[in-house]
N, C-alpha and C positions, 0 to 999 in steps of 0.2 A: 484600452485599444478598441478604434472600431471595428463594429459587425458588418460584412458585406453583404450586400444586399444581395433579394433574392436574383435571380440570372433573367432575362428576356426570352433566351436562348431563340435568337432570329437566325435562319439560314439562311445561308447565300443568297441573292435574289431578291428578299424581299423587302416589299417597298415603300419606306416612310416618306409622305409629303413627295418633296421632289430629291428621294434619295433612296437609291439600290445600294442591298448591303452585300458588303464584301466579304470582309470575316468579323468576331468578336476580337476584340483588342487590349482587354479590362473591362477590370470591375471592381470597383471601392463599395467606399462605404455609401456613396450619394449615390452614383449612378455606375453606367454601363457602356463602355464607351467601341463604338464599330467603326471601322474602315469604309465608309460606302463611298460611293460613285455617284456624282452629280446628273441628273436626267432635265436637259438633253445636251447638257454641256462636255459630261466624263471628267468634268473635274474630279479630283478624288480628296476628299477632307474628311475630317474626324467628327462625330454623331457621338453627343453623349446623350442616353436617355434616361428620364429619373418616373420613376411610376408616382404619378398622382397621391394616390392614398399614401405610400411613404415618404412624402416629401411632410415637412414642417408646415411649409406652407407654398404658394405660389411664388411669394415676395422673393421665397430661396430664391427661387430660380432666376429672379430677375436681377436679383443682389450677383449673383456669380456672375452675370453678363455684364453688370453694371464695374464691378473689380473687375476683369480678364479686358474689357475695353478702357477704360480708365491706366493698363498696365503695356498696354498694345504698342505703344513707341518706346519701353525700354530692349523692345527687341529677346526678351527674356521668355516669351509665354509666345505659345500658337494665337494666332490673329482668331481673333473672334469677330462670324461673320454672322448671323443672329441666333434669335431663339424662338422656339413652336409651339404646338400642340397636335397629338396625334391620339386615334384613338386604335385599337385591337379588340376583338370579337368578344373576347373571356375577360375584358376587365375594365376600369371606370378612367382609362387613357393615362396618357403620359404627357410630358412635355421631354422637350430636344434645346441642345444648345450644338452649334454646329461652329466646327473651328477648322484650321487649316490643319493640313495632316503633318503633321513631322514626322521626315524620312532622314535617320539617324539612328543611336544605338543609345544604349541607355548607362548612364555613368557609373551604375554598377559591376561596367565590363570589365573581369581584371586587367585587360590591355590597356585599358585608360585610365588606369589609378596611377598617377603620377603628380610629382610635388606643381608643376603646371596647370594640370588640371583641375590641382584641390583649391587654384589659387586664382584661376577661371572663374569656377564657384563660387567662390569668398565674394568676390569684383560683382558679378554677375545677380547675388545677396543686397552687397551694398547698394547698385544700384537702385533695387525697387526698392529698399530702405527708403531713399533719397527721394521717390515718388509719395513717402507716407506711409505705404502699407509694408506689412510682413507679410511670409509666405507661408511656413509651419508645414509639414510632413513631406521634408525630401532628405532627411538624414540616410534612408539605406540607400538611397542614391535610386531604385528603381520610377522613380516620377519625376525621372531628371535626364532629360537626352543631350547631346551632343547634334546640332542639327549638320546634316551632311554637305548643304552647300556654305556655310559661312564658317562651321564650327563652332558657333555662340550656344551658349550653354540655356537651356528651354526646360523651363518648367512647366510638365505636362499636368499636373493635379497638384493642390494645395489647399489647404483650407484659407478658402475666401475670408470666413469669420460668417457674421449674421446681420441682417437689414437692420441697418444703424449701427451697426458696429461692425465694421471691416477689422480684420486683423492687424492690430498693431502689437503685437506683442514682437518686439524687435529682440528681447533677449533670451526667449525661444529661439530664437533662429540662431542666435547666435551662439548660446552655453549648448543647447543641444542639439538643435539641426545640424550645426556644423560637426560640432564633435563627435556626434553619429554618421557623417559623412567620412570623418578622417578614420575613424575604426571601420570602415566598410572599404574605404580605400586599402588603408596601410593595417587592419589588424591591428596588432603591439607595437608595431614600430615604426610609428610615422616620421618626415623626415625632420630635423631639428626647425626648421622654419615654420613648417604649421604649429608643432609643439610651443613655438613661443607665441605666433599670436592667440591661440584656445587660452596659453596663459594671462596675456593680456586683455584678451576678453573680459578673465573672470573675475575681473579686479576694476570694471567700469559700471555706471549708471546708464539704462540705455536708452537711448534717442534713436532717430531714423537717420545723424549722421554718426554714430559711434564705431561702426563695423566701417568705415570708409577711413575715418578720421584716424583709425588703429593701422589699415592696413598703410596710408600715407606715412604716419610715422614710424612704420617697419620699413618704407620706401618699395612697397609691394605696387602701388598703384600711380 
């Protein structure tokens, strides 16, 4: 399991590039993500910031942006609108990836654990399948919103993977992303239809069309 990185700890106000920050929002393992306010527009979008010296390297940075725009028309991920560099008093800078903010709740809310919703999910999985990549660390469902104006299911952090190798691991997502999603959903007793595709799952070879081509012949999708 990852270590989260150390905190920014930025106060209201202050201001990266052409961005005032609103509040802190998260924080993983890679970075730190803030609500700011676009200057002089007031847009309002989402500001990840990763500190230089803990980064792997720059390439990371470029590889996330290069997956997150690559995944931008499945409608699944916040729009990615570019990436920076910025520097603070006390230390050898940062860089920034800036994305559209999603205004929605996060699919770990017990009021949206439902056999629809898990199956949103599922759909919403296959899809980026379908583009190539995997998504990897949204099983507690907390890096998984619900966006408010379409209701399409948005994954807010994932492991991209590493420059040259994007995440394909399609049966991560599938034996345990998902079936960490259905215990965060349903606890012990999820409904008889997800219970059978997790089993169907765990009885294939997987491709980026496997999770689509299972849910088809459940007649899910």
């Amino acid at each position: 399991m990852c270590k989260k990185i150390k905190s920014f700890n930025l106060s209201r106000g202050v201001r990266i590039s052409n961005y005032r920050v609103i509040e802190k929002v998260g924080r993983g393992c890679e970075g730190e993500v803030y609500k700011v306010e676009e200057v002089p527009t007031e847009a309002i979008r989402a500001l990840k910031l990763f500190r230089t010296d803990e980064l792997d390297s720059v390439r990371h940075v470029i590889h996330f942006a290069w997956y997150y725009e690559k995944l931008r028309e499945t409608n699944h991920f916040p729009i990615y609108h570019h990436y920076g560099q910025w520097f603070f008093d006390d230390n050898n800078g940062c860089w920034f990836l800036v994305f559209e903010f999603i205004d929605g709740e996060p699919l770990c809310t017990p009021k949206l654990a439902s056999e629809t919703q898990f199956f949103a999910l599922a759909k919403a999985v296959a899809t980026v399948h379908s583009y190539g990549f995997a998504i990897g660390d949204f099983g507690d469902l907390t890096n998984v919103f619900v966006r408010k104006s379409d209701k399409s299911v948005v994954f807010i952090d994932c492991e991209p993977g590493e420059p040259d190798y994007p995440n394909t691991n399609f049966c991560n997502d599938c034996t345990d992303e998902l079936a960490g999603a259905a215990k965060t959903m349903f606890e012990d007793k999820p409904p008889a239809s997800v219970v059978k595709l997790l089993e169907q799952l765990t009885s294939n070879r997987f491709s980026e069309n496997t999770l689509e081509e299972v849910l088809s012949d459940l007649k899910i999708c």
